[in-house]
N, C-alpha and C positions, 0 to 999 in steps of 0.2 A: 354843327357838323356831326355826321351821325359816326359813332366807334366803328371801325372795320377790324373782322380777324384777321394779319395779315400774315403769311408763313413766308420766312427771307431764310432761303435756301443756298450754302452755303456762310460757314463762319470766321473767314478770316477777317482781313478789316474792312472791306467793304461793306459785307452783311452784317458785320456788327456794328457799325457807324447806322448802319440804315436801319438797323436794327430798335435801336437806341433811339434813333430821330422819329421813328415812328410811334413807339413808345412817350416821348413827351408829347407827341401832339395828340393821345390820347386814346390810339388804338391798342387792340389786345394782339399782342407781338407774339409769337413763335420760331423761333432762330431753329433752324435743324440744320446737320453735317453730318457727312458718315464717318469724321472721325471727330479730332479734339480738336476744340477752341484754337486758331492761330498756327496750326502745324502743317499750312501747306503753304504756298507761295510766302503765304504772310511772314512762316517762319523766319527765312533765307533769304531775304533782303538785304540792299545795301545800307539799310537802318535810317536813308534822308530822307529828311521831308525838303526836298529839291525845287523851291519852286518856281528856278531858271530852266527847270526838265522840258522844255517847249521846242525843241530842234529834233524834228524826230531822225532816223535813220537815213533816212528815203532823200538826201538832198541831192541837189544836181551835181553829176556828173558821176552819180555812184554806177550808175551800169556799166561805164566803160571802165569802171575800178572793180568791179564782182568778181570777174572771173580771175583776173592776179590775187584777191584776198583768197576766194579759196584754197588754191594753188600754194596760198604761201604758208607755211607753218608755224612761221613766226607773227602771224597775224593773227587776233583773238576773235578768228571765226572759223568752226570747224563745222565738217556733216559726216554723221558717222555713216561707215562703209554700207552702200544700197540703199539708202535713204532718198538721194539724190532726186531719183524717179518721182516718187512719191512727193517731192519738195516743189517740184518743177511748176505745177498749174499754180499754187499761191504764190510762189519769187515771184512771177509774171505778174504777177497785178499787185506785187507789193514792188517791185520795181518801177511797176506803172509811172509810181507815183514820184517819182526822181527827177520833178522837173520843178520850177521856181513857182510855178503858181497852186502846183496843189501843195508844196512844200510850205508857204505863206500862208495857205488854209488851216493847213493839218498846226501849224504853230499858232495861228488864231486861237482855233478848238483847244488847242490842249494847254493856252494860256487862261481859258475861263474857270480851267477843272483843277489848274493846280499853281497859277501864281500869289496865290495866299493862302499854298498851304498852312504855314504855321500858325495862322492868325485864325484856320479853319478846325485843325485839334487843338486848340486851345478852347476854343470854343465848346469843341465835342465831350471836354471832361473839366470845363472847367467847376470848379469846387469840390471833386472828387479825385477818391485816392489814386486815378489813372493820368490824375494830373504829373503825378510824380517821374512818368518816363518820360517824358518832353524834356528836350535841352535846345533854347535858343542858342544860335552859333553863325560864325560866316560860314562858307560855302567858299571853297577855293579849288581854282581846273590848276591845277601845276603844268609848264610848259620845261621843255628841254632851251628852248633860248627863246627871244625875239620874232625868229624867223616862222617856229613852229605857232607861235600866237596871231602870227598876218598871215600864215595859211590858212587859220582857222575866223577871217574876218567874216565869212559869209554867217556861221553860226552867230558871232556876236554881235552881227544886224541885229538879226533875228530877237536875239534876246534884247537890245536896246529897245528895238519898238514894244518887246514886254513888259520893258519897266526897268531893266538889270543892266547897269552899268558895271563894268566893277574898276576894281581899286589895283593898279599895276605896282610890281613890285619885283625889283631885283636887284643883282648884287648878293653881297652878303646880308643882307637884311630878311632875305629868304630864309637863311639856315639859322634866322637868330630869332625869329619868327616859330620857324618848326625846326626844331632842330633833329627830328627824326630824317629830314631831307638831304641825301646826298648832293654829290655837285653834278650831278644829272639834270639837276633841276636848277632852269635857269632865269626864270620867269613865274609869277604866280597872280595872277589874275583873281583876285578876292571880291566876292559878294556877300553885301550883311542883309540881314532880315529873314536868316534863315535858320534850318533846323536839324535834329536830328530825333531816333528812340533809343534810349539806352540797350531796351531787348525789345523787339516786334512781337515777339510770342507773349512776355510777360503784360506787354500792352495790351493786345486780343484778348488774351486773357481777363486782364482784370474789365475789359469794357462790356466780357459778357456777362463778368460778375454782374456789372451796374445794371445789366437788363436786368440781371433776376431781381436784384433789390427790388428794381422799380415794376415788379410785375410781369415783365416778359418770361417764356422760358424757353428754357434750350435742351432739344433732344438729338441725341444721337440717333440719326434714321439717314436712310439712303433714300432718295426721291427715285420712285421709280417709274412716274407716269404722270400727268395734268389729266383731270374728268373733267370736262370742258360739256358745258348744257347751254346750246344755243352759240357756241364760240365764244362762251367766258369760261374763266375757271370757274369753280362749282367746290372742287377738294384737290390733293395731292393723295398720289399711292405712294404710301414706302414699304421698305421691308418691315417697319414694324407699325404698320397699320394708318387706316385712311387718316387723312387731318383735314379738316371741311376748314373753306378757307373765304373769304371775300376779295383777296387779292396774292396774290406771289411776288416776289419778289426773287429773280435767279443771278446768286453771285456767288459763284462756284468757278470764276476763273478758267481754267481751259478744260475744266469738266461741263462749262456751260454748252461747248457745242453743242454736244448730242442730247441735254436738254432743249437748244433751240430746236434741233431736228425736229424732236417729238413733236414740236408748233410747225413746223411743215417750213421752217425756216432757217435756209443751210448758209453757217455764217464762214466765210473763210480765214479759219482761226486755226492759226500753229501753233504749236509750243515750243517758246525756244527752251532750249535747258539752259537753266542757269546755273552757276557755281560758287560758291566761297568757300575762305579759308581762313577759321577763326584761329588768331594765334594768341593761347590764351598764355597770362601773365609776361606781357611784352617788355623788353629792357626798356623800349621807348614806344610813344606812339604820339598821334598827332595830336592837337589841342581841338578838332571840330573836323569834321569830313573834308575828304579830298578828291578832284578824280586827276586819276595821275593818267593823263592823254596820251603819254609814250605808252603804257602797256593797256589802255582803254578799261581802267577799273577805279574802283571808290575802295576807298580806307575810310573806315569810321572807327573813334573808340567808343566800347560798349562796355556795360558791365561786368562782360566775360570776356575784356580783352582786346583786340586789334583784329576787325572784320576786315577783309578784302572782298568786294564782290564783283564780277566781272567775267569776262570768256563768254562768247556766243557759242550755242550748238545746237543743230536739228540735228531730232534724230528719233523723233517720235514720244511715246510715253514711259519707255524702256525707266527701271527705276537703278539700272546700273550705270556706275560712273565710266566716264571714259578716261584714261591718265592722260591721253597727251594734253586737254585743257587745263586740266589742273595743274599739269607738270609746267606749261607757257606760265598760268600765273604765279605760281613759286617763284619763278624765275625771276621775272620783272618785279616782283616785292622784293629781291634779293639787289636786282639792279639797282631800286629807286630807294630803297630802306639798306644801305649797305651793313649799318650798326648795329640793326633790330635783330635781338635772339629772343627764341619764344621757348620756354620748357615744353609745352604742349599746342600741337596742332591738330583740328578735326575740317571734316570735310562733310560740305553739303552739295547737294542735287536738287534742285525743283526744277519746275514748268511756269513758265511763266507765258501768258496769253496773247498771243501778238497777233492781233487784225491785220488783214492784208492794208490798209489804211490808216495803221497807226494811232487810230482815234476811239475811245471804248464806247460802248455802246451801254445808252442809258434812256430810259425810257420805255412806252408802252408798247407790248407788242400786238399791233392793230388794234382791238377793241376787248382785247381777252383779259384784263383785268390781271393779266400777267407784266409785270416789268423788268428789264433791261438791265442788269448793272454790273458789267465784267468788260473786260477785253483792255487793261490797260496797261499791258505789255511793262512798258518800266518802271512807270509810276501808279502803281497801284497801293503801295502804302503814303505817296504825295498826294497823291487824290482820291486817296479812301474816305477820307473824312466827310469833304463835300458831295463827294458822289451818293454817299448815303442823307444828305440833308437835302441832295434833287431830288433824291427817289420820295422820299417822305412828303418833301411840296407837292409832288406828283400829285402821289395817291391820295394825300386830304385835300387836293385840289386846289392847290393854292399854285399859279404859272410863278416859276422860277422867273429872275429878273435877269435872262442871259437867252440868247439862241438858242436852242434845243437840237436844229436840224442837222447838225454834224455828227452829232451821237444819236440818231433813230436806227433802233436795231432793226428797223427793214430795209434799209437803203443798201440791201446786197442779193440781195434773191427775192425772188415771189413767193408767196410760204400761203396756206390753207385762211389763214387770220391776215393777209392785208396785201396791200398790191405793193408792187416792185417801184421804188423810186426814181 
């Protein structure tokens, strides 16, 4: 195998998993970001490596439920004011998909890229000191009773045919279990085999240490352009000068659109905003993540505390908060954590990437020697790991041992580099 330079643009966990994978198989690696290591989507995560995350949004009968969720305020989906316009052509084809057979699809695909997660960062670090944020744990959906767990049977097809049984439990066995858990909670549905990161950023962090160790390195630069000779890459332009390259790699998460542009291929990609609310030094907190399905958010404890992450919002790239999401999820941590006092609370905002299709897109884009590795909307730190050891088999050309054709980032437009799927 001959050594490639390869330049993997953006560095959250994506580009640095692929980072790193490409670096053992022996190429001369190059990570750039226009800012630090792990401080964008990567940061503000729900901290799990989820690897039941296979149910996407998009399942039947959500269109005749869209217009009551907006509507309703008490629902953890907002669009902030005149946004709507501008939302309207991606909802459409992200609605599209609200029917049982591309919903069974899109849970195939996103059971290849992250039903083992844990077994997949484990891998990504094992023997090194980034081995240290990993915590094996179950994986528990808290229900309000019974009733709220047989509404939700269609999801847990789903996940059965992925592998994910889980373990029922209720009663008082709930709150002896977790006893951060009110009597809200009345039901809890437990899956083992699973995971979490103590911090997301101190993890990015140390994994682009391990590039440098191993030779890679990492510059702070903006990509500002692909020199393409003949419709390959050739270099990248940044603001702080050319980097001659034998292949790319773009995982820049919902900065990747307007890089696909520059390839003449227009991906339809939102940004949802996302939110948490870290509540540091907590009376209680849980013993391994949660998603508490009454208020549609995950509790994880982390090193700094008692993570909430949760609340949908479009609203574009805007870097200011909006209260009324934040103020819904207060509330519901109040409802379902009645006990829990925190001295100190901080709030975060990011973007998180969401394909009208649910599905990230990974792979070559036509013949350009550019590759694919963004768009995974919730589980981007679930399937960060693997997605950088695809990209890697990629490019040393080695064929992954899994379908490809759900994640080719041309399967949405016609673009100058390869024809429309």
């Amino acid at each position: 195998m001959k050594a490639k330079h390869v330049v993997v643009v953006g560095a959250g966990i994506v580009g640095a998993a692929s980072a790193i994978w490409l670096r053992r198989a022996g190429h001369d690696v190059t990570l750039i970001d226009k800012g630090q290591p792990g401080m964008g989507a990567s940061f503000g995560n729900a901290c799990t490596l989820a690897s039941c995350a296979i149910v996407p949004v998009t399942t039947p009968g959500l269109i005749a439920k869209a217009p009551r969720y907006l509507l309703d305020r008490t629902f953890p989906l907002f669009v902030r004011p005149g946004y709507l316009p501008r939302l309207i052509p991606w909802l459409a084809r992200y609605l599209a998909h609200a029917n049982d057979a591309d919903t069974r699809r899109i849970s195939s695909g996103l059971t290849t890229i992250v039903g083992d997660s844990l077994e997949q960062h484990q891998a990504l670090t094992h023997g090194t000191h980034a081995a240290k944020w990993i915590r094996e744990s179950d994986y528990s959906f808290v229900y309000r009773n019974r009733a709220a767990f047989d509404a939700d049977a269609y999801a847990w097809e789903l996940r059965r045919i992925g592998g994910f049984v889980p373990k029922i439990i209720e009663g008082p066995e709930i709150q002896e279990r977790e006893p951060i858990l009110g009597p809200a909670a009345g039901l809890m549905a437990v899956l083992s085999n699973h995971g979490f990161i103590l911090n997301p950023a101190g993890y990015v962090a140390d994994l682009v240490d391990l590039l440098t160790q191993a030779g890679g390195t990492f510059r702070q630069a903006e990509l500002r352009d692909f020199d393409l000779e003949g419709g390959r890459v050739k270099a990248l332009d940044t603001d702080q000068g050319r980097i001659h390259c034998d292949n790319a790699v773009i995982s820049a998460g919902i900065w990747s659109k307007a890089l696909m542009d520059k390839l003449g291929i227009n991906v339809p990609l939102e940004a949802e905003r996302g939110y948490h609310v870290l509540y540091r030094n907590p009376s209680q907190a849980p013993n391994g993540p949660m998603m508490l399905t009454e208020g549609k958010f995950i509790a994880t404890p982390m090193d700094q505390g008692l993570r909430c992450a949760g609340v949908v919002e479009f609203g574009g790239l805007s870097e200011r908060k909006s209260r009324a999401p934040l103020a819904l999820l207060r509330q519901r941590v109040r409802e379902i954590f009645p006990d829990m006092r925190s001295g100190e609370e901080e709030e975060w905002l990011g973007f998180r990437p969401a394909p009208s299709d649910s599905l990230p897109l990974i792979g070559e884009v036509g013949q350009s020697g550019v590759f694919a590795a963004f768009g995974h909307h919730h589980v981007g730190l679930t399937g960060g790991a693997k997605t950088g050891r695809l990209v890697a088999e990629l490019i040393t050309g080695t064929q992954p041992n899994l379908d490809m054709t759900p994640f080719d980032p041309q399967r949405f437009s016609r673009g100058r580099l390869g024809q429309k799927r």
